[in-house]
N, C-alpha and C positions, 0 to 999 in steps of 0.2 A: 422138395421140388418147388421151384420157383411156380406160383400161382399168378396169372395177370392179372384177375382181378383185385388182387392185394396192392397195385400199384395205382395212380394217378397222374405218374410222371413216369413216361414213354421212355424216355431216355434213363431212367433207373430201373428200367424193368429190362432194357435189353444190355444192360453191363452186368446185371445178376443172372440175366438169361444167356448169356454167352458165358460167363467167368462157372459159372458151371458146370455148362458143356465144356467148357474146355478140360476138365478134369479127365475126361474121356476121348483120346485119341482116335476113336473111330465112328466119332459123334458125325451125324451130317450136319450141324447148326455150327460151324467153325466159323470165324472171318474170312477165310479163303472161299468157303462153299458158297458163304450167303451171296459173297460178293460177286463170284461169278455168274452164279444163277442171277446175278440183279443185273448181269452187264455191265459192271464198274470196276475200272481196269486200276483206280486208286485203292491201294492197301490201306491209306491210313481213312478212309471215307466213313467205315462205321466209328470209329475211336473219335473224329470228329463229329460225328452227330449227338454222339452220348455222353462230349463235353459241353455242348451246346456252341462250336462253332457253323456246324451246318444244318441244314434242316432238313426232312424231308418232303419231298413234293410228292402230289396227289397218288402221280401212277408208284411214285414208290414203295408208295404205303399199300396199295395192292398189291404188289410183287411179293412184299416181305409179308405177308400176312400168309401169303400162299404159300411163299417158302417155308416158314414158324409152321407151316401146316393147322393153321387156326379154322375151325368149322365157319360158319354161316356168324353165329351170335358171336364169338371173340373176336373174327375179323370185325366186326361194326364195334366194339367194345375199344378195341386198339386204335380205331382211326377216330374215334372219340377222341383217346386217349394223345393223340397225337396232335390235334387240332386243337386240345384243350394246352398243352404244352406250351405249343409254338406260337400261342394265342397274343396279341400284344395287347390290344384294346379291350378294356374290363368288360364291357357290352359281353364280345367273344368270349371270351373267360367265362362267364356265366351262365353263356349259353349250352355251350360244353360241358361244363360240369352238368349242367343238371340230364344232359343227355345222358352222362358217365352215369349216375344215379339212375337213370333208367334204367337201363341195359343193367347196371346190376341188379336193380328188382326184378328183372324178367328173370336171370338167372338166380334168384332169391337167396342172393348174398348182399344184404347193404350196407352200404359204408359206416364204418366204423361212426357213430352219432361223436364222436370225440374229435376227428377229422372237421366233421359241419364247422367245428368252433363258435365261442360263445360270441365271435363279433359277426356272426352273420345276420346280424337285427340292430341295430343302435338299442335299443329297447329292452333289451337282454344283459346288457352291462348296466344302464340305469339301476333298472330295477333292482337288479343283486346288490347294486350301492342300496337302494333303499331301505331293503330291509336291513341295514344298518342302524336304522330308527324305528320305521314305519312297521308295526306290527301289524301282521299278515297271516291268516291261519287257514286260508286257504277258501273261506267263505264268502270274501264280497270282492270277485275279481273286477267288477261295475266300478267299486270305489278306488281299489288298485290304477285302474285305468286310469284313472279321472286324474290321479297324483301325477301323473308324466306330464313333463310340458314339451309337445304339445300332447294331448289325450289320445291315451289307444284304444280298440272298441276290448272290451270283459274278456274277450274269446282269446284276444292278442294276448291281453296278460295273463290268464288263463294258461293258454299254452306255452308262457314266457318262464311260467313260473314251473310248468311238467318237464320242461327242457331242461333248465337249469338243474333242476333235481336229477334229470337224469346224466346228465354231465358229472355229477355230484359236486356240484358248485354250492348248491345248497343243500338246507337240510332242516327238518321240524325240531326245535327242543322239546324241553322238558316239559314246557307251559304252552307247547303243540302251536308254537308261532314259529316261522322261518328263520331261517337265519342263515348267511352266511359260513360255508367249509372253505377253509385256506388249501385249497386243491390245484395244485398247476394240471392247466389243459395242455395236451401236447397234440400236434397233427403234423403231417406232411408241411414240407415246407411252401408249394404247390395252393394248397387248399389252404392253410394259414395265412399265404400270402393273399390271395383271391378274397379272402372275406376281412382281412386287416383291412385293404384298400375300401371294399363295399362300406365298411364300419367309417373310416375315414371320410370318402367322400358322404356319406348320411349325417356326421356332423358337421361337415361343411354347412349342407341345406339347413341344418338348425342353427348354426351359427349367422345366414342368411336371414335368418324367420326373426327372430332376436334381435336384430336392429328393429324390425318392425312393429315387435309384439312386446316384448321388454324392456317397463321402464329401464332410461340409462342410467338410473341410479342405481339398478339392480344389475347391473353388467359392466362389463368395458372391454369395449372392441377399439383398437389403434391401429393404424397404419405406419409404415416407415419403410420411404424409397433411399436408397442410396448406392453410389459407386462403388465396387469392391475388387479388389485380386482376388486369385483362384485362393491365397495362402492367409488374406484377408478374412473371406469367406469359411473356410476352415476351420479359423479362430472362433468367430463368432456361433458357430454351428457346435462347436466344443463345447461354446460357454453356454449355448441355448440350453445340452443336454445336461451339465450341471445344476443349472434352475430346475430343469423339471425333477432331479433328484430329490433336489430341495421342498421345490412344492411338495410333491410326493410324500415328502418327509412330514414334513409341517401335516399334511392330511391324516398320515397315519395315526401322529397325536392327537388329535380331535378326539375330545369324549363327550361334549354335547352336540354333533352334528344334528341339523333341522331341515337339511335342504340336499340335490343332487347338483352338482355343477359341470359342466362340462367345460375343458380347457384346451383349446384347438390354437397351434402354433403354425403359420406357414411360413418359411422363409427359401424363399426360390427366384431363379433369373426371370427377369422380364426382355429382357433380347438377347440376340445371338451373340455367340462370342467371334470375335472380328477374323476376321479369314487371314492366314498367315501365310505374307507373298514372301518370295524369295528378292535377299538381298543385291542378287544381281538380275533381277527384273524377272 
């Protein structure tokens, strides 16, 4: 049985929640039924919303929620869910989610800690580099803190580091210091993408702070404006992501690392692309 609250994305819950039913001929949740009962005389209207070419509006999401025959607590759980979807501004996104997070605590199923993902903190991926060097056994999270630049309070790294363990990103060895597990995290695409973007924009602000606070012999930040085509652009967006394999590379080989760095590439338009008139006026 399809469960809603296993889903975060609205539109993947109702193509598993139809493709379902549909196994069952005398199901009342068909596209024909919903659709009537919604008063929408377009056949292809649900197919379109669960490609993401359409969206739903407010009263919609009441309609369908009563049709799904959802109680009290999954109807508010689905227009979470629906709001958190169609959401465009990360603000939105954020908002949403942790309303999802609510509502599933009240129904005491919480999301999957693997989902959270470990870019939900900037501070969460430092650290896990750290103990690459910085032996940590779990006793002075004061000093732990103090190594991030800029400094987080004990509690932060503290629970940076109960997280990660429970992720199973890390792990204690033998000599009861932390350490690094070569563990991929997996999550919805939805919630992976929502906290890549938070993780993103938080190094931005550190990459801000850094002009300010770190000497420039200990960094290097550059700028470069220039004119480009779409097939231009491309190229260079190609070659960006081979460098970073490379750095990547060169990283991996490090065997006396002493330090965490963080390496933030932006390359984006700064104006609009010119409006295309026709050749005969």
């Amino acid at each position: 049985m399809v469960n809603l609250y296993d889903y975060v994305n609205y539109r993947l819950f109702l193509q598993d929640f139809l493709a379902e039913h549909k196994k069952d001929p005398t199901s009342e949740f068909s596209h024909k039924v919903i659709l009537a009962k919604m008063g929408i005389s377009s056949t292809g209207f649900l197919s379109n919303v669960i490609a993401g070419r359409k969206n739903l509006t407010p009263i919609q999401i009441i309609k369908l929620a009563k049709i799904l025959k959802f109680n009290k607590a999954e109807a508010a759980y689905f227009e979470a869910m629906v709001y958190f979807t169609q959401a465009k501004l990360i603000d939105e996104k954020n908002e949403y989610f942790q309303r999802l997070v609510t509502l599933q605590k009240v129904n005491l199923k919480v999301l999957d800690k693997k989902k959270m993902s470990v870019f939900s903190k900037w501070y969460y991926v430092v650290i896990r580099e750290l103990l690459n060097f910085y032996k940590y056994d779990g006793s002075n999270s004061a000093e732990l803190g103090h190594m991030l630049e800029p400094t987080i309070r004990y509690k932060e790294a503290e629970n940076a580091i109960k997280y990660l363990e429970e992720l199973g990103l890390i792990q204690k060895n033998k000599d009861g210091y932390y350490c690094q597990v070569e563990n991929a995290v997996t999550s919805g695409d939805e919630v992976k993408s929502l906290h890549l973007t938070n993780f993103q924009i938080a190094t931005m602000e550190l990459a801000k702070r850094s002009i300010q606070k770190i000497p420039a012999a200990e960094r290097d930040v550059s700028v470069l404006t220039m004119t480009l085509s779409q097939d231009t652009f491309q190229m260079i967006k190609s070659e960006l992501q081979h460098m970073r394999k490379r750095i990547a590379k060169i990283a991996v080989d490090e065997d006396k690392p002493d330090r965490v760095y963080q390496l933030n590439i932006q390359f984006f338009p700064v104006t609009k692309k010119p409006k295309v008139t026709s050749q005969n006026g």
